[in-house]
VEXPA-246285 format. One record per residue (C-alpha): x, y, z. Coordinates in steps of 0.25 Angstrom, whole numbers, plus 5000, padded with zeros to 4 digits. Layout:
XYZ;...
//
This chain:
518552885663;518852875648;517552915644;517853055653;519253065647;518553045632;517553165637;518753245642;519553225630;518153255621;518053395628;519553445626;519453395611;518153485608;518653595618;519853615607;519153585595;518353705599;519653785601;520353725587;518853775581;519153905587;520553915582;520053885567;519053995568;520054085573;520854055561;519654095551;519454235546;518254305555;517754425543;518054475531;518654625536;518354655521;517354595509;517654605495;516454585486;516654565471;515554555461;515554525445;514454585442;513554485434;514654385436;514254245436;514854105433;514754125418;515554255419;516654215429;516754095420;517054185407;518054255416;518854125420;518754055407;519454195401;520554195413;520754045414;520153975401;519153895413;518153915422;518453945437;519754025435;519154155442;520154185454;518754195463;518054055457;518953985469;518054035479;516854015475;515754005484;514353995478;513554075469;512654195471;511154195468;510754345462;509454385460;508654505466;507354545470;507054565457;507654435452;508854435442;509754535449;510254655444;511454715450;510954795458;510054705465;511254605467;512354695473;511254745482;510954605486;512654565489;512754695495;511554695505;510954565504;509554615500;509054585488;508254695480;507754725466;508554755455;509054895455;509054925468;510454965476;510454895491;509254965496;507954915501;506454945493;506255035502;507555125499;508355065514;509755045509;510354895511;511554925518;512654845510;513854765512;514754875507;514154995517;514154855529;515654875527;515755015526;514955035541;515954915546;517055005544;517554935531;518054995517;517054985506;517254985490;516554955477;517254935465;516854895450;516954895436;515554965433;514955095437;515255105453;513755135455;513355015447;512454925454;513454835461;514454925470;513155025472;512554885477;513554915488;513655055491;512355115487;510755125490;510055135477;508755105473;508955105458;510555055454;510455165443;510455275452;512055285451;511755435458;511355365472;512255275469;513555345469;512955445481;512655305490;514155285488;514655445490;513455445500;513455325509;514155205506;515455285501;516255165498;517855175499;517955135485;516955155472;517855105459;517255095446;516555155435;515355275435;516055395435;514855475428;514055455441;515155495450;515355625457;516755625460;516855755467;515755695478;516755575482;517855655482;517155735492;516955615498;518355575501;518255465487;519655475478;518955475465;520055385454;519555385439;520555285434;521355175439;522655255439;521955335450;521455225457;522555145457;523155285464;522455295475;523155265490;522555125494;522955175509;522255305509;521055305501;520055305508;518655325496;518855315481;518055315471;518455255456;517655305445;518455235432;517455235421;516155345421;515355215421;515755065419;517255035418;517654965407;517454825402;518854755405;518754705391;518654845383;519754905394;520654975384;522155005385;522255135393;520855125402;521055175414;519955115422;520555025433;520154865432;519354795443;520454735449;521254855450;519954915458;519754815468;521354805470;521154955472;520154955479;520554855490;521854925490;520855045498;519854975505;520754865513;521354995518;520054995529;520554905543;519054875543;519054805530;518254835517;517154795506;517454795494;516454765482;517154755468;516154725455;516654675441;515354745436;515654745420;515454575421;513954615422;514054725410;514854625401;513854535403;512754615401;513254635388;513554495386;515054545386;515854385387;517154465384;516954595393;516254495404;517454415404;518554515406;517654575417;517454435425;519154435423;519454565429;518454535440;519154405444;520654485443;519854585453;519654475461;521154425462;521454555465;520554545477;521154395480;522454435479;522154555490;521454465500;522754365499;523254355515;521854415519;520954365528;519954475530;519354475517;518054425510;518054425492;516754375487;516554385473;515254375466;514354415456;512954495457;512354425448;512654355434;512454425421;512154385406;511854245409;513354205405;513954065403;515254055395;516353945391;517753965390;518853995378;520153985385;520854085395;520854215389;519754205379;518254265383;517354155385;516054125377;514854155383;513354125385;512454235388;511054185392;510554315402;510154415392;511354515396;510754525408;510854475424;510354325426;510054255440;511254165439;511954145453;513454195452;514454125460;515254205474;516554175479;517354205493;518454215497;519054265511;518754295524;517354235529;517154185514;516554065519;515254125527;514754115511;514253975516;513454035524;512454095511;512853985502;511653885501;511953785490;513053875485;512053995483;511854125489;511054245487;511654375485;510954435497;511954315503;513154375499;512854505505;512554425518;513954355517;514754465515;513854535528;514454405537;515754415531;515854565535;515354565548;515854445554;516954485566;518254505565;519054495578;519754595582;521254575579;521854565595;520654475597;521054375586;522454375591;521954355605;521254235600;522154195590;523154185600;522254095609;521754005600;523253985596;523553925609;522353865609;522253785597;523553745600;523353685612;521953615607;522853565596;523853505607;522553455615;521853395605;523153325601;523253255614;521753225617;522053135604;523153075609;522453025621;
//
């Protein structure tokens, strides 16, 4: 008789243990309605270091180091990544050789994450510091054999893709007229950027410099270029408008050129306005649930390692890649809605490039219930979980 009663009382607790598991998954978020990926373009543990150790005096002051989540490996088909190479790789998850732009030997386009979006439905942008057909947003939004063919560039974006939002520099390779034609509000400044109606703008295109914007640390008094941060604020400001959601990639791209250079003072001040960029977008998602930030880097650049001088003094730096890219990983970091499927690419805290592609990919096309469906269950479960808690509370007791 008891050994009955102990089965009895075995099956009512794993009946509603399942419901309480039921209740918790309801409570989790089911897909992130929008993805904002942000790249410092050859930004690895040496540059993000010089940025903190300027901002704080220390390492790990970078308001996205919290969220850490692994690191990145980078190389291509042709084994030291180049730009191009890597953006196609966390755009499609195909790796190619260097030079090439999200297409297949053959010439078959890779679709990318950016145009996934676009057929769900979804708001797309890409925004930088650098030409807008350097090789990382055309990664994104283009099809291209050769990255310096900026022409076939700039028509896949008129063309094909036709993000909602292009900010950044390369005005000399822009046909305004052609966008206009196209419905795009063509802004040359941020004045005029800052102008244009969040709520009914649908296409814009910001051409602030006719190639690369202006290093943050030779800005004079009176330039009228916007900053990154003022770009993705702007930006977001258009693109959240879509009920279907948005993605969004935003690219400090003159970390790679400072670097290039070996630049510690311009690279610095570059990696800083990168991570306000970042706030910017933190402070956005605040009371969101619906929203995936990753930010990485495509690869490292210049082979840099530096050691601090206190807050608000340019770190010194070591510079052992020759001006150029190295295979270094570079570290990623989540935060928000299905932030935590990264575990499922992570294998001893690495992943490959392709890998992140694949994540955002999951992230994007997981479900999302329909809103009356999730108050229908939301509403069972309530009554549910309440009464397995009650149950549960007096099987114990027994």
């Amino acid at each position: 008789m008891r050994d009955r009663e102990a089965s009895a009382g075995f099956a009512k607790l794993s009946f509603l243990a399942v419901v309480l598991a039921l209740c918790l998954v309801a409570g989790q978020a089911f897909a992130a309605k929008n993805i904002i990926l942000m790249i410092g373009d050859g930004m690895g543990v040496g540059q993000t270091n010089a940025g903190s150790y300027y901002l704080t005096g220390a390492v790990g002051g970078m308001c996205f180091q919290p969220y850490y989540a692994g690191t990145v490996r980078t190389n291509s088909l042709s084994g030291v990544t180049d730009s191009a190479a890597a953006a196609t790789a966390l755009a499609t998850g195909h790796k190619v050789n260097n030079g090439v732009i999200s297409q297949a030997p053959n010439g078959t386009p890779y679709q990318t994450i950016l145009e996934q979006a676009k057929a769900l439905g979804k708001r797309i942008g890409l925004v930088t510091t650098v030409s807008s057909s350097d090789a990382t947003p055309a990664g994104f939004g283009a099809h291209e054999a050769d990255r310096g063919n900026t022409a076939g560039i700039i028509g896949d974006y008129l063309n094909s893709s036709m993000p909602n939002i292009v900010f950044g520099g390369g005005s000399g390779g822009y046909n305004a007229s052609q966008f206009i034609a196209k419905g795009y509000q063509v802004v040359y400044n941020y004045t005029q950027m800052n102008a244009l109606n969040s709520a009914t703008t649908a296409f814009a295109l910001g051409l602030f410099a006719s190639g690369d914007m202006t290093y943050e640390y030779d800005r004079a008094v009176g330039n009228t270029e916007p900053h990154l941060t003022q770009m993705a604020t702007k930006s977001l400001s258009i693109v959240a408008n879509d009920p279907d959601g948005f993605f969004i990639m935003i690219e400090g791209g003159l970390i790679d050129h400072a670097c290039h250079n070996s630049n510690i003072n311009r690279c610095t001040r570059e990696v800083v306005e990168f991570n306000n960029s970042v706030q910017a977008v933190l402070n956005w998602m605040q009371g969101r649930n619906d929203t995936l930030l990753i930010v990485t880097a495509d690869h490292e650049t210049g082979g840099l390692s530096v050691t601090g001088n206190g807050a608000g003094n340019y770190p010194t730096a070591t510079w052992t890649g020759g001006g150029g890219h190295t295979g270094a990983n570079v570290p990623i970091y989540v935060y928000g809605a299905n932030s935590n499927l990264i575990n499922n690419y992570l294998v001893g805290g690495a992943m490959e490039n392709t890998d992140v592609y694949q994540f955002m990919n999951v992230a994007l096309n997981t479900p999302v219930p329909e809103p009356s469906g999730m108050i229908v269950c939301s509403t069972g479960l309530l009554f549910l979980c309440a009464a397995a808690r009650s149950r549960i509370g007096r099987i114990s007791q027994k």
